[in-house]
C-alpha positions in Angstrom: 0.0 0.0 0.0 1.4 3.6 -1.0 0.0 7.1 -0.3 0.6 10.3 -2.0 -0.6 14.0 -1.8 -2.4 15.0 -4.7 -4.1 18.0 -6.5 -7.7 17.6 -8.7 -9.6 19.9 -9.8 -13.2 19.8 -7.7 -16.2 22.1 -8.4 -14.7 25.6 -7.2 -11.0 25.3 -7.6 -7.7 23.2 -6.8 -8.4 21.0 -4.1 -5.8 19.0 -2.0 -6.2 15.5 -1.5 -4.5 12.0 -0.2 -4.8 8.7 -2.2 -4.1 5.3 -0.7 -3.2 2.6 -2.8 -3.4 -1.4 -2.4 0.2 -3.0 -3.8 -0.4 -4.1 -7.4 -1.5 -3.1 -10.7 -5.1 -3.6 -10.0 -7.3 -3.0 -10.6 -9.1 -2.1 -7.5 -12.7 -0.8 -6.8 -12.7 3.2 -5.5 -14.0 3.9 -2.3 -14.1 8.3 -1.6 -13.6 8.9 2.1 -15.1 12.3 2.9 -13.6 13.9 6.1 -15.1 15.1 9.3 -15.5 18.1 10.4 -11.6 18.6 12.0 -10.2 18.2 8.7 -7.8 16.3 6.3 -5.0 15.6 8.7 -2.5 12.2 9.5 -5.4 10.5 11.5 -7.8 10.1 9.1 -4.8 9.4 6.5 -3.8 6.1 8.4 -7.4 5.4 8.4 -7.3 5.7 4.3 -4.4 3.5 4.5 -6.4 0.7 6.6 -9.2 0.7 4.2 -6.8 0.6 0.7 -4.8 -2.6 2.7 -8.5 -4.5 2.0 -7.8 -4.0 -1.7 -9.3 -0.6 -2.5 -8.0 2.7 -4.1 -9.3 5.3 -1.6 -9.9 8.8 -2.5 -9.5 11.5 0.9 -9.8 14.9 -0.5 -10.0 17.9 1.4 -13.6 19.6 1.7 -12.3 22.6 3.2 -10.0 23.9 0.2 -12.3 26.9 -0.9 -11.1 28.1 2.4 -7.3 28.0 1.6 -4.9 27.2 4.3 -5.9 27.3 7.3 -4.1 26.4 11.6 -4.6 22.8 12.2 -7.0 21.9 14.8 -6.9 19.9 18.0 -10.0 17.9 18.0 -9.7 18.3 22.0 -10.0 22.2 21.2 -13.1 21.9 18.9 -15.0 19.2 21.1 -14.5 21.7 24.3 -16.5 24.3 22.5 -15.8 27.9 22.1 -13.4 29.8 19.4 -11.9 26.9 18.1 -15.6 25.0 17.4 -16.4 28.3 15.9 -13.4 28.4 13.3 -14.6 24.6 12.9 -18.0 25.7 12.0 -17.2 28.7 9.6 -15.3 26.0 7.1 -18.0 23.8 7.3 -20.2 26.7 6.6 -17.5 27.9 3.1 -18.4 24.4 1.6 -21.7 26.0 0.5 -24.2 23.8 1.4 -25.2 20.2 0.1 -25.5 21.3 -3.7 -22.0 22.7 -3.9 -20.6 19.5 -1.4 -22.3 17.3 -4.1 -20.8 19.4 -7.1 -17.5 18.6 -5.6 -18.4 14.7 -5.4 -18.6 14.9 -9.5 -15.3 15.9 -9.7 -14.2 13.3 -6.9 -16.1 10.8 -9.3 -14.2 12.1 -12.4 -11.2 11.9 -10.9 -11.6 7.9 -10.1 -12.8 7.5 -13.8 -9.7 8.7 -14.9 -7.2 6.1 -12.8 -6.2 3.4 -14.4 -6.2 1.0 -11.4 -9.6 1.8 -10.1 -12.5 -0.5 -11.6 -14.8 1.3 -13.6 -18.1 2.1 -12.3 -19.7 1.9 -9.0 -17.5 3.8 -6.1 -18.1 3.5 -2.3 -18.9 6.6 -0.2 -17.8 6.8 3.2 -17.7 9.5 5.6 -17.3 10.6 9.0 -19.4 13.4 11.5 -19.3 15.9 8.7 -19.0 13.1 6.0 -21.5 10.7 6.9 -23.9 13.6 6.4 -22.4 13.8 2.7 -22.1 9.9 2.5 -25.6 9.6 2.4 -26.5 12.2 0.0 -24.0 11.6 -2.6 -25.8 8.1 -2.5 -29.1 10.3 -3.3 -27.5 12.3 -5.9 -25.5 9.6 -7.9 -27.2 7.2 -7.1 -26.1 5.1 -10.1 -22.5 5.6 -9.0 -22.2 4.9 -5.5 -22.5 1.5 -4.3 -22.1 1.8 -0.5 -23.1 4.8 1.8 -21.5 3.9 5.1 -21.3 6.7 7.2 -20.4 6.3 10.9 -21.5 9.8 13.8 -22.5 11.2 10.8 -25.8 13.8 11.0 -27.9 16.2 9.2 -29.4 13.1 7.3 -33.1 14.5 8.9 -34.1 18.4 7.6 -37.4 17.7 8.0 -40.2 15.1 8.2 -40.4 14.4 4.4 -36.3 14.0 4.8 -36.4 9.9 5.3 -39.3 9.1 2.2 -37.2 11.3 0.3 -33.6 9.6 0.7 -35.5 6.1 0.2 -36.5 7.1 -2.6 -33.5 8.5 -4.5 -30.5 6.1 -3.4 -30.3 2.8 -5.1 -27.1 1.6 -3.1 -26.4 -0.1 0.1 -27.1 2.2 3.5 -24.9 1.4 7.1 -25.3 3.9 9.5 -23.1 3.4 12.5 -24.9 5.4 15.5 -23.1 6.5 18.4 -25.5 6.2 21.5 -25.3 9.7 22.2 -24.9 11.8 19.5 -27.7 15.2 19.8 -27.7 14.9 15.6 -28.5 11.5 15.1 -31.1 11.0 17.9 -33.6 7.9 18.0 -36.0 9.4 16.3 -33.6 10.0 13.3 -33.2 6.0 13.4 -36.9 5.5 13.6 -37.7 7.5 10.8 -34.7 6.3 8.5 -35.6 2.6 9.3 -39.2 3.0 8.3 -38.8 4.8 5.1 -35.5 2.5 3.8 -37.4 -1.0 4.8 -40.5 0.6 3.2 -38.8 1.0 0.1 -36.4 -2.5 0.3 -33.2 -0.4 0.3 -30.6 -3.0 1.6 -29.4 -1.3 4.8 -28.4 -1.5 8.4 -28.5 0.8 11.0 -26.3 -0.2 14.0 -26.3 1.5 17.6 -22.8 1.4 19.1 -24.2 1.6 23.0 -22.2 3.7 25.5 -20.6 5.6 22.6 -20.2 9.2 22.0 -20.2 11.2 18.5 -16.5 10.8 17.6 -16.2 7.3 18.8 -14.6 5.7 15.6 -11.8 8.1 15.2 -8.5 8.0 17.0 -7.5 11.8 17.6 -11.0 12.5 18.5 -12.0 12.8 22.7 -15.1 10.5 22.5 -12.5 8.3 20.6 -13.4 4.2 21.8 -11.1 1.8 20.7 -13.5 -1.4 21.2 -16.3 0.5 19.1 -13.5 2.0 16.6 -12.5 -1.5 16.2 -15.9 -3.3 15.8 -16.4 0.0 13.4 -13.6 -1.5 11.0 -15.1 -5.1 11.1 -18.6 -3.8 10.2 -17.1 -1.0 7.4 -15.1 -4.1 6.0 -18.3 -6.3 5.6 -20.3 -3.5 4.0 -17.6 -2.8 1.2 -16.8 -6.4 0.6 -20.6 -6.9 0.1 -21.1 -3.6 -1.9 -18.8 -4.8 -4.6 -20.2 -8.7 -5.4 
C-alpha cells in the first residue's frame, strides 16, 4: 500500500487530496472517504491506508480547500466548545451547502474514472461526522455511482419530516449507518424514521447503535474516541464494502 498527496480539480478550484493505494497493478474498486469536520490531517490518512490494505484505491480529498490554508485543529479544542468550534463551523459553513458539497463529489467521481487502477463504475462513499452527512447524499445524488453509503457519527441526514421518504426514494445503493449512542444529531427518532422509510422502500441497509458511545467514537485523535467500538467500526465497514462490490 502507498500514499501520496495530490491536486484535482473539484467544483470551485484546486483541491488537496491524499490517495491510498493497495500493492499491485489492479485494478481495484474506489472507495471516496469524505472527512469530518476537524479536517484532512494524519489520523484520518492512516485510516485511508487501513481501508486501501482491503484492496481498494481510496480517494481522501480535502472539503475545506475553498477556504485556503488554514491552523490545524486539536480535535480536544473543537470538542471543548468555544473559538476553536467556531473556526470549525465557519469552514463547514464555506463548503456551501449540500448542492456545492455534491458538485465537488462529481469531480471526486471524475477523478476515479480517470485512474487506471480503479475499476470502472460503481464507487463506495464513506464519511465521517461531517461526512457521513455527505455519504448519504451523494448516494441520493448519484445514485447510479455509488455503491455503499457507510457513514459512521454522521448527521444532518433528517431536515425535515419528508427528509427519510425522500432519501429512500433516490439512493439505489447499500445504506450502514453506525450510530453512536449519544450523539444530539443522530437521535432515535432520526433512526426510527430512516428505518421505516429504507425498509419501506427495500433499500438494503443496516442501521447499528454502538451503546455507550459518543459522537467521535470511531476516530483515534477525536475525545469521545473508543477503541473497542473503533474497532468493531472496522469489522462492520469491511463487511459492508466487501458486500457492496459482489
Amino acid at each position: 500500500m502507498s500514499g501520496t498527496h495530490i491536486e484535482l480539480q473539484a467544483a470551485d478550484g484546486t483541491c488537496n487530496a491524499y490517495v491510498a493505494r493497495p500493492a499491485g497493478p489492479g485494478p481495484f474498486p474506489a472507495v471516496l472517504f469524505l472527512m469530518d469536520g476537524i479536517g484532512l490531517r494524519e489520523t484520518l490518512e492512516r485510516m485511508a491506508d487501513r481501508v486501501a490494505d482491503k484492496g481498494y484505491v481510496v480517494l481522501l480529498p480535502n472539503l475545506y480547500y475553498r477556504s485556503g490554508a488554514f491552523a490545524p485543529f486539536d480535535p480536544a479544542t473543537v470538542f471543548a466548545g468555544g473559538p476553536e468550534l467556531d473556526r470549525a463551523k465557519s469552514l463547514m459553513d464555506a463548503i456551501g451547502g449540500d448542492e456545492s458539497a455534491m458538485r465537488d463529489v462529481g469531480c471526486f467521481l471524475d477523478w476515479f474514472d480517470g485512474q487506471p487502477d480503479v475499476i470502472r463504475g460503481k464507487v463506495a462513499c464513506l464519511g465521517y461526522c461531517l461526512g457521513g452527512g455527505f455519504a448519504l447524499r451523494a448516494a441520493c445524488a448519484y445514485p447510479k455511482r455509488v455503491a455503499l453509503a457507510a457513514s459512521f457519527h454522521g448527521g444532518g441526514f433528517v431536515a425535515d419530516a419528508s427528509s427519510p421518504a425522500i432519501i429512500a426514494d433516490r439512493i439505489q445503493s447499500r445504506v450502514y449507518l453506525g450510530v453512536a449512542e449519544i450523539d444530539r444529531r443522530h437521535t432515535p427518532a432520526v433512526t426510527e424514521g430512516l428505518e421505516a422509510a429504507l425498509t419501506e422502500a427495500r433499500v438494503p441497509h443496516a442501521i447499528e447503535l454502538y451503546p455507550g458511545t459518543k459522537h467521535g467514537f470511531a476516530v483515534a485523535d477525536v475525545p469521545a474516541y473508543d477503541e473497542a467500538a473503533a474497532e468493531r467500526h472496522w469489522q462492520r465497514l469491511t463487511e459492508q464494502l466487501w458486500a457492496a462490490f459482489q
